[in-house]
Each structure stands twice: as C-alpha cells, then as structure tokens.
C-alpha positions in Angstrom: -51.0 -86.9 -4.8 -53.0 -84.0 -6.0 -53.4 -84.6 -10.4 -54.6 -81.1 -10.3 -51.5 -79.8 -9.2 -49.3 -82.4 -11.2 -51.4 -81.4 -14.2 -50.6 -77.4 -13.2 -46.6 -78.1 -12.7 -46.9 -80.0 -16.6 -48.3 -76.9 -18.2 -51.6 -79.2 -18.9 -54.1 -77.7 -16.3 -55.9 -76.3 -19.7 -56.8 -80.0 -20.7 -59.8 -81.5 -20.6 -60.0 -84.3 -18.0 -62.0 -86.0 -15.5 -61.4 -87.8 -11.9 -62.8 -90.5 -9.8 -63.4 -87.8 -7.2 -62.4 -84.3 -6.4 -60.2 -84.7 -3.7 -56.9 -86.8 -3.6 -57.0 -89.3 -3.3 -58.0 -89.4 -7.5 -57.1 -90.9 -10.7 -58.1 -89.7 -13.6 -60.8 -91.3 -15.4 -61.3 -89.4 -18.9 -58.7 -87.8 -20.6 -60.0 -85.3 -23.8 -56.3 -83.5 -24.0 -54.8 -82.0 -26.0 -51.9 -84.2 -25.7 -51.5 -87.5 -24.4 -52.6 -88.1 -20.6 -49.2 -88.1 -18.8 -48.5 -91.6 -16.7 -48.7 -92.3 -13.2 -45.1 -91.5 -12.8 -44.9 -88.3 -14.6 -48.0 -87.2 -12.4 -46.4 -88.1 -9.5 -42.6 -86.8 -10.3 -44.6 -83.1 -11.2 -46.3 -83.0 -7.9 -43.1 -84.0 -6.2 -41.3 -80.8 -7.9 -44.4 -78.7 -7.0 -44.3 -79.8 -3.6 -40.7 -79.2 -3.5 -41.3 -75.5 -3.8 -41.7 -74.6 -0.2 -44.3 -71.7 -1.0 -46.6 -74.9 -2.4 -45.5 -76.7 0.0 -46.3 -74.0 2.8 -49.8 -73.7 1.2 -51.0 -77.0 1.7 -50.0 -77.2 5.1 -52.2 -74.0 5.8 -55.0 -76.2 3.7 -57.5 -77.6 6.3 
C-alpha cells in the first residue's frame, strides 16, 4: 500500500507526516496533522478505493 495515495483519497495529503521510507513498502512514523493520523485500516480501505478507480489503477501499472 502506497500512504501517500491513501492519504490523497482521505483529503489529508496537506498533513504533516513522515515515513520509514519513500517507497511502499512504508509506515508512517511522525504524524504533525491536522487531524488525527488515520489507522492501518482506514489507510488501507482509501488506497483500495483509489486503486479501484481504473485511471489510478492504469497509472501504476504504467509506473516502472
């Protein structure tokens, strides 16, 4: 799972957070909001619905 693309499909790409490492596989590691940081399993059921949208889902097959 990508968080930056779980973060995008929540409306919180604006936050202020860190990762363990810039590509997935990643958690994040500081969260500075605003908000709360979102869970495991709201991260993951945002970048499902992303992913569902075949034009996301198109681009990261064209991602090398």
């Amino acid at each position: 799972m990508d968080i930056n693309l779980a973060l995008l499909q929540l409306g919180l790409n604006a936050s202020e957070y860190r990762l363990s490492q810039s590509p997935p596989p990643h958690t994040i590691t500081e969260w500075r909001g605003p908000g709360t940081q979102p869970t495991d399993a709201e991260l993951q059921a945002a970048y499902d619905a992303w992913v569902a949208i075949p034009e996301n889902a198109a681009s990261l097959e064209a991602t090398p």
